[in-house]
N, C-alpha and C positions, 0 to 999 in steps of 0.2 A: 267815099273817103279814101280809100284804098283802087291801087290799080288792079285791075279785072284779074289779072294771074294770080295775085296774090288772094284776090276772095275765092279766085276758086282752088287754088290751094289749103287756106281756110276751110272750106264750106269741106271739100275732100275727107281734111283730117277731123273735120268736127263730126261730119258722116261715119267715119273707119271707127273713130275711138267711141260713138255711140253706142255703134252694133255689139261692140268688144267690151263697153264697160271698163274701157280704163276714164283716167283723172289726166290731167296735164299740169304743168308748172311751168313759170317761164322767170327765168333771176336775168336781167337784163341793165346793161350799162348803156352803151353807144348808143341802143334803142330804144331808150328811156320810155318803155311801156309799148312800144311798137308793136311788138309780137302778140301780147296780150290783147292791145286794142284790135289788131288783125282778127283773132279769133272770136274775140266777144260782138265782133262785128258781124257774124255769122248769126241769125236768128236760131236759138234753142242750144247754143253753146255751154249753156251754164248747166247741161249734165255731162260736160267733160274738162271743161274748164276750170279747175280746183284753186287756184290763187296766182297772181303773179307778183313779183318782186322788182321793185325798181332801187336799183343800188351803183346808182352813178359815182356816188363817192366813194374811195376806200375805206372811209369808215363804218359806211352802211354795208360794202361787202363783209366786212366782219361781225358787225353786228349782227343784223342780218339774217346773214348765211353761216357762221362762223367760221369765212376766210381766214386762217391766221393773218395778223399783219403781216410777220416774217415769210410769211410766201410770197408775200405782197415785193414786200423790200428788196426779198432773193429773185425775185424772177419781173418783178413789173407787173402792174394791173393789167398792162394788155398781154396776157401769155398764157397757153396751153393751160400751164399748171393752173394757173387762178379761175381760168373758166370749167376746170375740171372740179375743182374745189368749190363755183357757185354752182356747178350743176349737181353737185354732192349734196352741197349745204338746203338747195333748193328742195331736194329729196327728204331730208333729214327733216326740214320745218314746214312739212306740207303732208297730204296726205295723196299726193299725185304718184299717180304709179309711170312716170314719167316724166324727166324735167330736160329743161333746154337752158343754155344759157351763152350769155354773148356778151364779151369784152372787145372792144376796136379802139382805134381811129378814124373818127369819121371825119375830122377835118374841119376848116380849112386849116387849121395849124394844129401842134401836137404831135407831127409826125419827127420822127430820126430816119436815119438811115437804116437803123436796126428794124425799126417800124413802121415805116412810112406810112401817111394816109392812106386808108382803104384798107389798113389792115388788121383782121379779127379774128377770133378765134370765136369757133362754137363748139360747147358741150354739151351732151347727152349723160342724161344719169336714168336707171332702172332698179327696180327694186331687186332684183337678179338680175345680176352681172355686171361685168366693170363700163363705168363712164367710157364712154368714146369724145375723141374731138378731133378737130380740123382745122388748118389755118386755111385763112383766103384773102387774096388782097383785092377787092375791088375797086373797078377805076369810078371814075366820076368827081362830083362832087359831095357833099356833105347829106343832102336829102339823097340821091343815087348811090351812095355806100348806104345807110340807112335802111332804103327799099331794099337793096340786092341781101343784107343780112337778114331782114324777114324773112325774104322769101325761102333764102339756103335755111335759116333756122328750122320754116317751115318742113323745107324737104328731108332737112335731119330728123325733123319729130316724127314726118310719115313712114321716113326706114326704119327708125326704132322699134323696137317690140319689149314689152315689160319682161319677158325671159332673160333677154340679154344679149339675143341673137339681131341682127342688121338686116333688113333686105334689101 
């Protein structure tokens, strides 16, 4: 179902977080379950795999996650701040000792100039220490923005450590 990198990117993180006894989360827009399906598509995922969130709309980011709107309003669903605030939120209503989370543009329309297609933002949240993120604009189309945000998501979960520290 998935391209060969990204299961073994999967299969990697579903490995590391086994050994270690963490949980993972995943609050996802652009990837409308992507990430989650990536992982549970790893046979024996479901002792590290703790729940994922699909919150395409700004309302379910709130609901949710407890997005504020006004983050929403002030800054745009696709922004640092928002993906910092589902990778919190994802924290806060799970019991994952690690959460991911990704707002974009996947396109084919949607984009500005501010924004342009291909561009997202992923969050990390821990249970010690502050949320990290990152913007990225990837090119392609609508399924290759899509793929390309798995896979970085993936690789933001495998640098993550529930301390708070990055590798």
């Amino acid at each position: 179902m998935f391209p060969e990198h990204i299961r073994q990117l999967a299969a990697s993180l579903i490995a590391e977080y086994e050994q270690t006894g963490y949980m993972v989360a995943s609050a996802e827009s652009c990837t409308g379950g992507l990430i989650a399906g990536a992982l549970t598509d790893i046979a024996g995922s479901s002792t590290v795999v703790e729940r994922g969130f699909v919150t395409y709309s700004n309302v379910a980011k709130s609901e949710m996650l407890g997005v504020p709107p006004s983050l929403i309003h002030a800054h745009g669903a696709v922004s640092a701040e928002v993906a910092v605030a589902m990778a919190v939120g994802a924290l806060a209503k799970s019991k994952a000792d690690v959460t991911v989370a990704v707002t974009g543009v996947a396109g084919p329309g949607g984009g500005s100039p501010e924004k342009p297609v291909g561009r997202v933002y992923i969050a990390t949240a821990v249970r010690r220490g502050a949320a990290k993120h990152k913007e990225y604009t990837f090119p392609g189309d609508r399924e290759a923005v899509r793929l390309a945000t798995v896979q970085a998501a993936l690789e933001r979960l495998i640098a993550a450590r529930p301390d708070g520290s990055m590798r």
